[in-house]
Biopython code that builds the backbone (N, CA, C, O; Angstrom):
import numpy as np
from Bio.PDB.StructureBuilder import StructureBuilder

atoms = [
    (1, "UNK", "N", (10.290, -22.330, -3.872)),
    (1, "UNK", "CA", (10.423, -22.545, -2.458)),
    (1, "UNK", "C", (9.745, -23.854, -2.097)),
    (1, "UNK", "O", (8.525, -23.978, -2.195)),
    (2, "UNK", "N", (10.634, -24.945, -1.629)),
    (2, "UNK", "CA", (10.225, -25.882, -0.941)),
    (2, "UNK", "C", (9.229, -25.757, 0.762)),
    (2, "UNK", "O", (9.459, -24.778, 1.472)),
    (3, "UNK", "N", (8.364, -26.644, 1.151)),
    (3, "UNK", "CA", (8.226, -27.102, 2.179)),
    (3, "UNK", "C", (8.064, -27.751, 3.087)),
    (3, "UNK", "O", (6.883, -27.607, 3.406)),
    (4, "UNK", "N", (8.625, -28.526, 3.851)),
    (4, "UNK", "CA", (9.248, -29.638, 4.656)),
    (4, "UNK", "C", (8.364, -29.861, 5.715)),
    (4, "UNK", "O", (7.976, -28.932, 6.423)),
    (5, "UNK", "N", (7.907, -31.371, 5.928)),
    (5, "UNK", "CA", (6.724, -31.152, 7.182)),
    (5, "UNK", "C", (7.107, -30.388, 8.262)),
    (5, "UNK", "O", (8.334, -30.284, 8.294)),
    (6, "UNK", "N", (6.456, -29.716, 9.306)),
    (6, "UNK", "CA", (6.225, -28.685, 9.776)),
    (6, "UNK", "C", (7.556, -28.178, 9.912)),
    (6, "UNK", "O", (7.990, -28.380, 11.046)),
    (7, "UNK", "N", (8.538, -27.455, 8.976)),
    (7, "UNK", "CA", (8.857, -26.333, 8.764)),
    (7, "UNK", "C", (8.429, -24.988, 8.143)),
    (7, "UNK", "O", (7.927, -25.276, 7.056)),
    (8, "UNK", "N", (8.395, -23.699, 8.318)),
    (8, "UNK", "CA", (7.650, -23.200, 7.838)),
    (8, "UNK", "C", (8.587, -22.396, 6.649)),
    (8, "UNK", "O", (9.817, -22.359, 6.670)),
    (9, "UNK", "N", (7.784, -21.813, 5.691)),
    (9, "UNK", "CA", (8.179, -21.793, 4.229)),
    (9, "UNK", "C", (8.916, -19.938, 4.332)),
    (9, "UNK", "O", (8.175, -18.956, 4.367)),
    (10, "UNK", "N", (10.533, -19.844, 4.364)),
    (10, "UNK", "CA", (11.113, -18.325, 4.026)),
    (10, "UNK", "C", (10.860, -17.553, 2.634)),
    (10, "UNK", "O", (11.091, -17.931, 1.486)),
    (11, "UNK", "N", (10.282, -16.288, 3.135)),
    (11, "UNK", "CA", (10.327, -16.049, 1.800)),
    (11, "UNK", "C", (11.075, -15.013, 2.084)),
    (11, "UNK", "O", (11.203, -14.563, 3.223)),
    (12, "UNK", "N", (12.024, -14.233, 0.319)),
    (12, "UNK", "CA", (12.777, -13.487, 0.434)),
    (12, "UNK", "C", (11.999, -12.183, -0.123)),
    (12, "UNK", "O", (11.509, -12.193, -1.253)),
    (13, "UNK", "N", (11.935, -11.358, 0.505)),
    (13, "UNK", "CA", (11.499, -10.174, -0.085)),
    (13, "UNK", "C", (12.409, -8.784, 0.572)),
    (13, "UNK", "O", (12.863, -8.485, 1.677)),
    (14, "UNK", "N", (12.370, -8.128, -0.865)),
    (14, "UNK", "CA", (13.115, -6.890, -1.071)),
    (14, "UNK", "C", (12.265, -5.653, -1.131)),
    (14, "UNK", "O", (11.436, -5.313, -1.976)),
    (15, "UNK", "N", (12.698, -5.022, 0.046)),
    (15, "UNK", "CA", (12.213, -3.417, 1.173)),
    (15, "UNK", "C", (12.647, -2.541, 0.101)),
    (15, "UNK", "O", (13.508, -2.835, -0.728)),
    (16, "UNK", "N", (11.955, -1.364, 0.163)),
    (16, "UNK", "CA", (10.116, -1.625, 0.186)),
    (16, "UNK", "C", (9.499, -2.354, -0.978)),
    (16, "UNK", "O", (10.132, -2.199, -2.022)),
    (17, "UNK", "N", (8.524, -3.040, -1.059)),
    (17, "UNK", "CA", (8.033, -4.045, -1.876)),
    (17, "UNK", "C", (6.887, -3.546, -2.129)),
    (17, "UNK", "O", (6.066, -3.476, -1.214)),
    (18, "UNK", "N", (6.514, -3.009, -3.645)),
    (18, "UNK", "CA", (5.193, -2.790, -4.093)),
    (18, "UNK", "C", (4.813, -3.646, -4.789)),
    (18, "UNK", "O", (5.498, -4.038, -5.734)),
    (19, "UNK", "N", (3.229, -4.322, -4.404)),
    (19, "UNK", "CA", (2.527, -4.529, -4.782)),
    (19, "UNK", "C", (0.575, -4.592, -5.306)),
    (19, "UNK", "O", (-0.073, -3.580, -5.040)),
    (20, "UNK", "N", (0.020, -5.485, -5.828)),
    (20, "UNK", "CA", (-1.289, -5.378, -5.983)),
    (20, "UNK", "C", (-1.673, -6.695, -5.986)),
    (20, "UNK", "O", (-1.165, -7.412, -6.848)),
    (21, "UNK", "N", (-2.553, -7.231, -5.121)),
    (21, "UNK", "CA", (-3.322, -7.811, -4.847)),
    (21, "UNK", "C", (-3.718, -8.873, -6.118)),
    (21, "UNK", "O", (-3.365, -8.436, -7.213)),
    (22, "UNK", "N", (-4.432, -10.270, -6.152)),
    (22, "UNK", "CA", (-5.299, -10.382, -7.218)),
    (22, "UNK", "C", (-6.491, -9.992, -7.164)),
    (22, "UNK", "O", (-7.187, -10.200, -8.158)),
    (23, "UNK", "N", (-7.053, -9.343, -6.050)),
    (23, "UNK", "CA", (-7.994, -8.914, -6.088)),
    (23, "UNK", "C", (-8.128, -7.551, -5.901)),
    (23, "UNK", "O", (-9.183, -7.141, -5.418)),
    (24, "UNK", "N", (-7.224, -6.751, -6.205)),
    (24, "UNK", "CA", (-6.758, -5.412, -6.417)),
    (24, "UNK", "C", (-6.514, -4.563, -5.318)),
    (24, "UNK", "O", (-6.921, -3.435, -5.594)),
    (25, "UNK", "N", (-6.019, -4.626, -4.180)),
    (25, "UNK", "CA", (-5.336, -4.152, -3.402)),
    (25, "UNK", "C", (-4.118, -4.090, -3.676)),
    (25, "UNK", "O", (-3.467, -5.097, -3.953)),
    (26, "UNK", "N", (-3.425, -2.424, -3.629)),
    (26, "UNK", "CA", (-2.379, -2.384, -3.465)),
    (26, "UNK", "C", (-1.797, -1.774, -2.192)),
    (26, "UNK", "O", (-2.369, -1.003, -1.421)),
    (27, "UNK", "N", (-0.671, -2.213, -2.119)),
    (27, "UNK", "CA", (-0.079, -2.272, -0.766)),
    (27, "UNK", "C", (1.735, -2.059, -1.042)),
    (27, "UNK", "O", (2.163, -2.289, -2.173)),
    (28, "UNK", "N", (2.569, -1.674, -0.084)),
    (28, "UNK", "CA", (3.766, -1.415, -0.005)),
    (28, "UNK", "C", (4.540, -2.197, 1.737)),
    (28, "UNK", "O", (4.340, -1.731, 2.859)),
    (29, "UNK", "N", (5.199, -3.152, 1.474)),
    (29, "UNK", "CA", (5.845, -3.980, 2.359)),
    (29, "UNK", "C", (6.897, -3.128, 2.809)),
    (29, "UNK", "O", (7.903, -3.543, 2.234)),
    (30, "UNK", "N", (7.231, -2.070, 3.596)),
    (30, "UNK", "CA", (7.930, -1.557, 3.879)),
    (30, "UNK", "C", (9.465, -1.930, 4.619)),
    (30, "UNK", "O", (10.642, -1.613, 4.441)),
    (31, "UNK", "N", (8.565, -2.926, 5.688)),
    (31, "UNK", "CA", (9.825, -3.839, 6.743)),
    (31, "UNK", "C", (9.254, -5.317, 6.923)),
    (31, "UNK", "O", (8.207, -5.654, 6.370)),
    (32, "UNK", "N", (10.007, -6.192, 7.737)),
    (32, "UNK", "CA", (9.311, -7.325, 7.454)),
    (32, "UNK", "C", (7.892, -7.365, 8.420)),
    (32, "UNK", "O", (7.028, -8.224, 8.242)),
    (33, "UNK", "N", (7.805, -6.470, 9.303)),
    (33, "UNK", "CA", (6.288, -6.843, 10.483)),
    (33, "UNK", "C", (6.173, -4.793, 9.751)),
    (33, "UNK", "O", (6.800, -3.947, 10.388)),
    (34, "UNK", "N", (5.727, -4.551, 9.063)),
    (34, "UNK", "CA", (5.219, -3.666, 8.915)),
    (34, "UNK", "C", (4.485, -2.875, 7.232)),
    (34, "UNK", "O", (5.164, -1.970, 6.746)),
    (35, "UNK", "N", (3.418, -3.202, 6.630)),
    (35, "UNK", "CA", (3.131, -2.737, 5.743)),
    (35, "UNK", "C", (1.941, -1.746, 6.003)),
    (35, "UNK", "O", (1.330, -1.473, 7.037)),
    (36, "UNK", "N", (1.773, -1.118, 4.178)),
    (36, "UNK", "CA", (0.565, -0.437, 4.478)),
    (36, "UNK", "C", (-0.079, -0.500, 3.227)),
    (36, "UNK", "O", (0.557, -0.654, 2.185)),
    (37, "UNK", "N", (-1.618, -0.361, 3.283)),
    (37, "UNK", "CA", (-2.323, -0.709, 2.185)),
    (37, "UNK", "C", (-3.234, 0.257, 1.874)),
    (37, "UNK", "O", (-3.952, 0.435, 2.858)),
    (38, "UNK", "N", (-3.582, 1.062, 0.838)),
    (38, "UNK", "CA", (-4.771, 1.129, 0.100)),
    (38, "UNK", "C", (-6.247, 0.404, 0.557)),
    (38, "UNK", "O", (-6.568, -0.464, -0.256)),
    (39, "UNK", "N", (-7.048, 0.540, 1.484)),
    (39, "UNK", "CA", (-8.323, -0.376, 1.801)),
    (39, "UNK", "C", (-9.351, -0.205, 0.981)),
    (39, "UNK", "O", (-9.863, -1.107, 0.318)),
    (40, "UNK", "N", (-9.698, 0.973, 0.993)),
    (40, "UNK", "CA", (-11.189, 1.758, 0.615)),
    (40, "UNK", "C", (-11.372, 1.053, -1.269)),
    (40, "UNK", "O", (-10.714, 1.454, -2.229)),
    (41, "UNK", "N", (-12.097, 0.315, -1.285)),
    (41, "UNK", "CA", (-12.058, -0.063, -2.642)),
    (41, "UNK", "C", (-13.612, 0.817, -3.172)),
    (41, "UNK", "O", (-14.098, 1.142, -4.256)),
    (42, "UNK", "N", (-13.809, 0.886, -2.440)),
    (42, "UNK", "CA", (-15.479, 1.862, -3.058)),
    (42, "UNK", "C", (-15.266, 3.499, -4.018)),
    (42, "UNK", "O", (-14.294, 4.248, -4.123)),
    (43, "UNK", "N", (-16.724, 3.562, -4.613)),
    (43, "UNK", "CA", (-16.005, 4.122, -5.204)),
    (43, "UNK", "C", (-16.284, 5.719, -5.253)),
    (43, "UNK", "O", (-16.109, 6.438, -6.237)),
    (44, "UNK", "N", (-16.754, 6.116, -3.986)),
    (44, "UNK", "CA", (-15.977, 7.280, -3.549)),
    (44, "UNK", "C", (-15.037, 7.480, -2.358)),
    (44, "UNK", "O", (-14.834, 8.643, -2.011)),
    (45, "UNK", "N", (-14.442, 6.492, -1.694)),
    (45, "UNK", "CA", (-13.864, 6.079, -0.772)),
    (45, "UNK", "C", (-12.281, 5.861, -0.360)),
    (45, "UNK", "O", (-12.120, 4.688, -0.023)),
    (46, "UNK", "N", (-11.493, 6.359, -0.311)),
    (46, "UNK", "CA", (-9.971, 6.069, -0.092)),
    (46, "UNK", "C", (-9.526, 6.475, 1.303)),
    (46, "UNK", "O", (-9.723, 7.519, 1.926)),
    (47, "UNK", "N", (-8.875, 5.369, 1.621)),
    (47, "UNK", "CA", (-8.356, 5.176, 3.077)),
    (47, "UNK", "C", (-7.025, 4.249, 2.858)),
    (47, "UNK", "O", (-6.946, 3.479, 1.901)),
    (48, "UNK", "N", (-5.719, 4.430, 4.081)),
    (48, "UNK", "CA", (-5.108, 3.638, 4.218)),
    (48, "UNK", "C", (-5.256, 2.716, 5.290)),
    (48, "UNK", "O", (-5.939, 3.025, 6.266)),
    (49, "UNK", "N", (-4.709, 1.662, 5.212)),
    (49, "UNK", "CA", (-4.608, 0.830, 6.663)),
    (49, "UNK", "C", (-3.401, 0.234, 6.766)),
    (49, "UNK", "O", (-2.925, -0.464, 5.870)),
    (50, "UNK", "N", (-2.639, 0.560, 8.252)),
    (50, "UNK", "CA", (-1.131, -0.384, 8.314)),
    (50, "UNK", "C", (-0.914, -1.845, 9.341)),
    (50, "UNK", "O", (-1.151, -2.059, 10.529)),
    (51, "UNK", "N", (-0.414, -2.588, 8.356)),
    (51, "UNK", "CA", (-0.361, -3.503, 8.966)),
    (51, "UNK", "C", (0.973, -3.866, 10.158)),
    (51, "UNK", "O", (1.894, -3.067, 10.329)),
    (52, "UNK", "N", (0.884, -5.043, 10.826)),
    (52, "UNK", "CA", (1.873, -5.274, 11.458)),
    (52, "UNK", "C", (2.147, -6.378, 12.168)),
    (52, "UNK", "O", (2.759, -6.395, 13.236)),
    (53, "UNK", "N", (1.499, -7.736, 11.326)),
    (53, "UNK", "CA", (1.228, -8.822, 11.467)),
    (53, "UNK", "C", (2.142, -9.440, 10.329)),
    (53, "UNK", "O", (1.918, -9.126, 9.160)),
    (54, "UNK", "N", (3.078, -10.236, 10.624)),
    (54, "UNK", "CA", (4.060, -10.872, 9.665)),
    (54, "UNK", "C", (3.099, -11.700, 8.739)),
    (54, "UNK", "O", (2.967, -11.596, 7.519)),
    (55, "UNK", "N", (2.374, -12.661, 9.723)),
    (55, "UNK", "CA", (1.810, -13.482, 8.333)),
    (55, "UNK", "C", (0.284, -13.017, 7.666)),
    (55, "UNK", "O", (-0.435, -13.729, 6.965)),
    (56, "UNK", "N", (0.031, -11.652, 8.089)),
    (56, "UNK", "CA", (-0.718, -10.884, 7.473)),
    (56, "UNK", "C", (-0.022, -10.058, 5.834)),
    (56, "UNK", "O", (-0.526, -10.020, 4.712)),
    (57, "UNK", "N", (0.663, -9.763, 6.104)),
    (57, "UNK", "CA", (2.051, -9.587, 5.399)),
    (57, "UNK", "C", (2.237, -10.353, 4.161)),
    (57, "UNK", "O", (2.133, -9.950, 3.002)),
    (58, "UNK", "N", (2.582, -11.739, 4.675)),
    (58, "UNK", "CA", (2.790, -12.791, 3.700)),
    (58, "UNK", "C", (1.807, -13.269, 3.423)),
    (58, "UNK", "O", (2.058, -13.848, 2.366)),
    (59, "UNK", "N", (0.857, -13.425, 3.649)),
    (59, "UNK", "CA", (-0.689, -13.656, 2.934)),
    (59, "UNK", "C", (-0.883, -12.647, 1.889)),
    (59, "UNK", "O", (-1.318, -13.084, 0.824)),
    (60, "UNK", "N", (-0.641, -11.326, 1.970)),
    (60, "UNK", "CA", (-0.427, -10.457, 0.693)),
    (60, "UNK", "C", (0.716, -10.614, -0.488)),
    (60, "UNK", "O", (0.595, -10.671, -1.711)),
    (61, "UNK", "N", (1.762, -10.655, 0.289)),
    (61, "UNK", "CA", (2.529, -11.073, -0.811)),
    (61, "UNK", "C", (2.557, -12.728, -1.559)),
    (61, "UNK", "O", (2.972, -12.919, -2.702)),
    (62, "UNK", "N", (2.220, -13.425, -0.979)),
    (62, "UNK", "CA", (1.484, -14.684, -1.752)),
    (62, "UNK", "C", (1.139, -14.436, -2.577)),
    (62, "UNK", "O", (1.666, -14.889, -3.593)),
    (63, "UNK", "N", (0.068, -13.586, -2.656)),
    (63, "UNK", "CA", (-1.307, -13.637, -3.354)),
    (63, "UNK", "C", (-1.253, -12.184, -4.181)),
    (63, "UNK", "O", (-2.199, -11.398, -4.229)),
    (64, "UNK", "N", (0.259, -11.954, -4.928)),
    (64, "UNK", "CA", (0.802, -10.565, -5.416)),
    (64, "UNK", "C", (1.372, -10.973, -6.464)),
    (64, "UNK", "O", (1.875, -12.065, -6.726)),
    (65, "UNK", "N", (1.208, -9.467, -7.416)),
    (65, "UNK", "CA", (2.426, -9.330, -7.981)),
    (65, "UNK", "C", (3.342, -8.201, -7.734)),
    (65, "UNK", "O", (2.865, -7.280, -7.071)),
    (66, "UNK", "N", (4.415, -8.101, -8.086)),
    (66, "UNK", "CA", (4.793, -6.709, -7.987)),
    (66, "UNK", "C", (4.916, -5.525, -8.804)),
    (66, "UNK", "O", (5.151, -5.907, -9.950)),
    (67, "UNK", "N", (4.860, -4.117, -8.741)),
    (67, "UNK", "CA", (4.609, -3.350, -8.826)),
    (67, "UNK", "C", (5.528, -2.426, -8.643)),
    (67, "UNK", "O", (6.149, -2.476, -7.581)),
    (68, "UNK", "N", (5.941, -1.053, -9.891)),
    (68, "UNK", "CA", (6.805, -0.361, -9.003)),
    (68, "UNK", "C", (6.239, 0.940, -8.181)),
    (68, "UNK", "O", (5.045, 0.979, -7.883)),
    (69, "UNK", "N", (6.969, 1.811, -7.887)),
    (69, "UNK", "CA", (7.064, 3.001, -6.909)),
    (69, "UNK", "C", (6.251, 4.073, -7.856)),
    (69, "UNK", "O", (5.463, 4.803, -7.254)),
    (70, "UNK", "N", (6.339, 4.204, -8.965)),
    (70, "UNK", "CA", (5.847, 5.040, -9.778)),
    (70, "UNK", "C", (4.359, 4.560, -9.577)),
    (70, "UNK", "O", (3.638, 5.185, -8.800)),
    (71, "UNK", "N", (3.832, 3.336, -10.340)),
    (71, "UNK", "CA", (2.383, 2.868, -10.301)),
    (71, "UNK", "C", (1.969, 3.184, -8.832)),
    (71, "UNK", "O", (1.051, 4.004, -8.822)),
    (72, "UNK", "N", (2.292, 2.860, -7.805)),
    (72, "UNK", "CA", (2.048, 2.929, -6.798)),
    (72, "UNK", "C", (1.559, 4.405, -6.550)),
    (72, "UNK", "O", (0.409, 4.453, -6.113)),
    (73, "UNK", "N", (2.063, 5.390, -6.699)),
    (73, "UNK", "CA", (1.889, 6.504, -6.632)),
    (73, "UNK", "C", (1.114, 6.995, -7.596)),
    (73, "UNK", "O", (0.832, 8.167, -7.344)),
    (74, "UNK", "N", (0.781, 6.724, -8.304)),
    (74, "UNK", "CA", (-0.033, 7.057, -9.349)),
    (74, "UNK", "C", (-1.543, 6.318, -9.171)),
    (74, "UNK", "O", (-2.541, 6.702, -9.780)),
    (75, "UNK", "N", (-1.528, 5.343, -8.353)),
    (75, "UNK", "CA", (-2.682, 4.859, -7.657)),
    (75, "UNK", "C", (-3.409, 5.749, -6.880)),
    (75, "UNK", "O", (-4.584, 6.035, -7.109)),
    (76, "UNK", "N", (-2.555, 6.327, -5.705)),
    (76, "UNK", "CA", (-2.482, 7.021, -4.951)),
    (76, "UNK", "C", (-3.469, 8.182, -4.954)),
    (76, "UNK", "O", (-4.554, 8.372, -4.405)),
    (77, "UNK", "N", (-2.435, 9.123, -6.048)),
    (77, "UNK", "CA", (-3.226, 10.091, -6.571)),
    (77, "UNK", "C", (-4.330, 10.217, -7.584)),
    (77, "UNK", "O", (-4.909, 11.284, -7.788)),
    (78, "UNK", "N", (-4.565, 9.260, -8.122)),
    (78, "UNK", "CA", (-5.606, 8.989, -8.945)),
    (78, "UNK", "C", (-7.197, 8.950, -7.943)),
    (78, "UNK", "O", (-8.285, 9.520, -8.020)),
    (79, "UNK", "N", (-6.535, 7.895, -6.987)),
    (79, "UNK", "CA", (-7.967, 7.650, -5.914)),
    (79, "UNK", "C", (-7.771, 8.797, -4.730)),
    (79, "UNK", "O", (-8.466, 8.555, -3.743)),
    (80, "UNK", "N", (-6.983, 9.968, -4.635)),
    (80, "UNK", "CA", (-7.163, 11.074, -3.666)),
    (80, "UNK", "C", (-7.836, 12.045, -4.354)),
    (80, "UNK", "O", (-8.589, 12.883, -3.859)),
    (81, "UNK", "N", (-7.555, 11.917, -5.479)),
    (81, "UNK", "CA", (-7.987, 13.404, -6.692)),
    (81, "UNK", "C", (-9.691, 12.581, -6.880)),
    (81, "UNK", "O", (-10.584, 13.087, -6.200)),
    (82, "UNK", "N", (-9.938, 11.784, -7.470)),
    (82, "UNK", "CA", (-11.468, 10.832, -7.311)),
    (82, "UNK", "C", (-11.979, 11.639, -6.015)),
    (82, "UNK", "O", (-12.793, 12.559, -6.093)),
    (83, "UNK", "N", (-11.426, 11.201, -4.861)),
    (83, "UNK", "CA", (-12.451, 11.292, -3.816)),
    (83, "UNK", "C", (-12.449, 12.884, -3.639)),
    (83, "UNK", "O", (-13.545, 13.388, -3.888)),
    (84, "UNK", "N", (-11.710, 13.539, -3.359)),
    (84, "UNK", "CA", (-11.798, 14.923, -3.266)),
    (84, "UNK", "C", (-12.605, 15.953, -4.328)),
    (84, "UNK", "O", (-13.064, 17.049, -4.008)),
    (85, "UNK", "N", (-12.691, 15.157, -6.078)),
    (85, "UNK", "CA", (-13.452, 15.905, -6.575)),
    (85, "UNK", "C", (-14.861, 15.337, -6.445)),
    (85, "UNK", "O", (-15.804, 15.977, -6.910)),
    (86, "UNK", "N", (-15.048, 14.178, -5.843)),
    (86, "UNK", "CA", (-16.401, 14.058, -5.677)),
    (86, "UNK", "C", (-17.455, 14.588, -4.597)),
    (86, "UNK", "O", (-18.675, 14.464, -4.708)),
    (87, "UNK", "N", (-16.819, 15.166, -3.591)),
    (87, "UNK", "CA", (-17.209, 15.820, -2.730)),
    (87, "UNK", "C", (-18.117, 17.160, -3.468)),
    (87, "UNK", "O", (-17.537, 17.901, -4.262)),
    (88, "UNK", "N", (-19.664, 17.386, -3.095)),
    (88, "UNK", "CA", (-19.704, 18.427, -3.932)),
    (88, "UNK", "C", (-19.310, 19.530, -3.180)),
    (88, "UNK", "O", (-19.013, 19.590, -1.987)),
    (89, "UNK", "N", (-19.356, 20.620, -4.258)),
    (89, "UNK", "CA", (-18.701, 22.116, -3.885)),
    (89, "UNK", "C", (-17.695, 22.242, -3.181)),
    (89, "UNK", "O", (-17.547, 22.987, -2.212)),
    (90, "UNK", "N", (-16.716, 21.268, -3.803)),
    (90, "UNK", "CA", (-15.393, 21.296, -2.699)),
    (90, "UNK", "C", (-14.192, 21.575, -3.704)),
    (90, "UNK", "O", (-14.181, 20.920, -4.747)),
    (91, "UNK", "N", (-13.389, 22.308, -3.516)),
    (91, "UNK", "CA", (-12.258, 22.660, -4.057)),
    (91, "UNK", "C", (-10.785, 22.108, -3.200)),
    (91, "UNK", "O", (-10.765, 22.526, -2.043)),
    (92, "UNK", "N", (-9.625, 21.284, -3.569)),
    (92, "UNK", "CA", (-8.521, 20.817, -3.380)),
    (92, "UNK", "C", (-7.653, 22.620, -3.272)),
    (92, "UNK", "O", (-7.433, 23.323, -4.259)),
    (93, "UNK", "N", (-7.308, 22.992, -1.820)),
    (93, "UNK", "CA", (-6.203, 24.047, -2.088)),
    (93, "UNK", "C", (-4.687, 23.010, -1.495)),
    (93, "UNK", "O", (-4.722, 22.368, -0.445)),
    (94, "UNK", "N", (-3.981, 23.035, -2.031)),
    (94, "UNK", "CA", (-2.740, 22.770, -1.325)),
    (94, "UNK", "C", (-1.906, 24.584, -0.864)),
    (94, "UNK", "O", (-1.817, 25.582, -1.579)),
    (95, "UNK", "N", (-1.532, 24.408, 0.285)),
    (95, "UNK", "CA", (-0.809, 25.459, 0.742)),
    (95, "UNK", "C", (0.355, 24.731, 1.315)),
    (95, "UNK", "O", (0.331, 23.639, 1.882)),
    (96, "UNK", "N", (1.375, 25.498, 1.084)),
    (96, "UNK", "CA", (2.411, 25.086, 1.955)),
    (96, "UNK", "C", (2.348, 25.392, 3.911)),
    (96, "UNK", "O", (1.999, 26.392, 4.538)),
    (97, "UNK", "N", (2.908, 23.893, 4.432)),
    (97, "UNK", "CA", (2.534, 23.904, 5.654)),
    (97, "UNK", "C", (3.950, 24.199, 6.636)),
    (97, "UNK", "O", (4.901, 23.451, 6.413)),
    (98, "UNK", "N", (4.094, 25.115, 7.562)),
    (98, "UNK", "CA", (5.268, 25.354, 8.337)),
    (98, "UNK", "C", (5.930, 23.782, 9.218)),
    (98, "UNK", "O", (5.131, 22.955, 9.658)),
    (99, "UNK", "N", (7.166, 23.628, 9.328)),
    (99, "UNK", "CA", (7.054, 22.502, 10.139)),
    (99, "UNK", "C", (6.968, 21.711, 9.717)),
    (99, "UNK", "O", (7.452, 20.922, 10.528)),
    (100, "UNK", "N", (6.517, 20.917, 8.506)),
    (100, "UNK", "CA", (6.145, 19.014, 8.072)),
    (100, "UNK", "C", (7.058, 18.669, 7.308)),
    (100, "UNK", "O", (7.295, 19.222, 6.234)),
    (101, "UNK", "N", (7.804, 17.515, 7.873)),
    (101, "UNK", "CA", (9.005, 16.838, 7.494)),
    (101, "UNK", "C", (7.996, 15.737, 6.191)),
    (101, "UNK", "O", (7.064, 14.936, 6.254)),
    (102, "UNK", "N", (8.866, 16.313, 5.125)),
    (102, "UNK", "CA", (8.776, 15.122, 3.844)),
    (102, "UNK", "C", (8.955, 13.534, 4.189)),
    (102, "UNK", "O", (10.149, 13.245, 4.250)),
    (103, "UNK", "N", (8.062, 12.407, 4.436)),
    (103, "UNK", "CA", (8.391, 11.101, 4.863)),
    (103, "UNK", "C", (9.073, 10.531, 3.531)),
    (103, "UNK", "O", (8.772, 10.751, 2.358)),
    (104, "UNK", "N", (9.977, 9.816, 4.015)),
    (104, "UNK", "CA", (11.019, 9.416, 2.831)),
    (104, "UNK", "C", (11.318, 8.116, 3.529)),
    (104, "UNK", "O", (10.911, 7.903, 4.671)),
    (105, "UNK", "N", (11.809, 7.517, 3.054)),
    (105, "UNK", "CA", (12.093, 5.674, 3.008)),
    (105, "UNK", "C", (13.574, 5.296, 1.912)),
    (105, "UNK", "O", (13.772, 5.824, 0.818)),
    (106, "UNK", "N", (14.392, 4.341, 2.525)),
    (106, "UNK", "CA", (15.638, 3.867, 2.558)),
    (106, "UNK", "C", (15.109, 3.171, 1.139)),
    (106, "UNK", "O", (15.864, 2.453, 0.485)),
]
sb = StructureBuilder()
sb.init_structure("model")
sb.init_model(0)
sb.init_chain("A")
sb.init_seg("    ")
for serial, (resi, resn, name, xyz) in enumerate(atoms, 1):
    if name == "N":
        sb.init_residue(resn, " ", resi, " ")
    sb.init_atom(name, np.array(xyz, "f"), 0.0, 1.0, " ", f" {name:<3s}", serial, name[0])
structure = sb.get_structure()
């Protein structure tokens, strides 16, 4: 990608877009003004945060590689299962919940 005095530089990216950080954030580009990231890098700590700043956006994917849907998820649960067994005397029940629509993506 070229850039031309003050034009600003297109980039093409393909929805949803996983990636990781070089400094190890991973994150998923969902739309073009809308991602969400993995924050909590500590290390009993996991949180998401969503973005919705375009060139917040592209400041991540700059500074990326990509990643697929599988790793991504496997991130996921790696750092939910971490934080939940570190809690002491705490046990993970999953029950099924009445009512909650499965979030799914195009």
């Amino acid at each position: 990608m070229t850039q031309c005095k003050g034009v600003k530089m297109a980039y093409k990216i393909n929805y949803p877009y996983y990636g990781i950080t070089y400094d190890g954030i991973y994150f998923v580009i969902i739309q073009p003004k809308y991602m969400v990231a993995i924050e909590h890098q500590g290390t009993h700590g996991f949180g998401f945060a969503a973005y919705i700043s375009r060139p917040k956006i592209i400041k991540f994917f700059r500074h990326s590689k990509e990643i697929t849907q599988l790793q991504f998820q496997d991130v996921i649960k790696n750092k939910a299962g971490n934080f939940f067994n570190n809690i002491p005397k705490s046990e993970i029940v999953l029950s099924p919940v009445q009512n909650v629509k499965l979030l799914t993506h195009k």
